[in-house]
C-alpha positions, 0 to 999 in steps of 0.5 A, a space after each residue: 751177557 752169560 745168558 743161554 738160550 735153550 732152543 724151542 725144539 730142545 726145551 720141547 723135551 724137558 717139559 711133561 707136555 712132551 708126553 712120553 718124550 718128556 727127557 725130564 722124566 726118563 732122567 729121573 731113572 737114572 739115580 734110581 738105578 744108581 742106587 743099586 748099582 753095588 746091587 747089580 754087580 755083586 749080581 753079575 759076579 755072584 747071580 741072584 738079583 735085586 728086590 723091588 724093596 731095594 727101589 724105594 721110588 720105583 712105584 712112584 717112577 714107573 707110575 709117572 713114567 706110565 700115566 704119560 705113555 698112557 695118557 699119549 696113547 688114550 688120547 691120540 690111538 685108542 679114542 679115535 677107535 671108538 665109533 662116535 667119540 
C-alpha cells in the first residue's frame, strides 16, 4: 500500500513532548552548524575561531534547546525538592 509505519517507541522522539529527547529538536543543530563549516576548517588550518554573529539562529536554538531540558528538570528534579509543593 506504499504506506509506513513509524513505531510508537520511535515516533516518541520526534515530537516536543520528548522533552530534552525530542530527535527533532537536536536535528535542527545541524544545519546550524553547517553554516560554518568553511569557518571551522580555515580555524582548524589557521587557529582563530568563529563569533556568535556568524550563527544568526544560535540564540533562538540554544533557547528551544534549553526551555525542554529546563522544563524536564523544573518538573521532574527540582519541584519535588520543595517541602510542601
Amino acid at each position: 500500500t506504499a504506506t509506513y509505519r513509524l513505531p510508537p517507541e520511535y515516533a516518541a522522539v520526534l515530537t516536543p513532548a520528548a522533552g530534552p529527547d525530542n530527535l527533532a529538536q537536536t536535528a535542527v543543530f545541524i544545519p546550524l552548524m553547517a553554516q560554518v563549516e568553511d569557518q571551522a576548517v580555515d580555524c582548524f588550518a589557521n587557529g582563530g575561531g568563529i563569533p556568535y554573529s556568524a550563527y544568526p539562529r544560535f540564540q533562538q536554538v540554544m533557547a528551544e534547546s534549553s526551555d525542554a531540558i529546563h522544563d524536564t528538570a523544573l518538573v521532574e528534579a527540582i519541584v519535588p525538592t520543595v517541602p510542601g509543593l
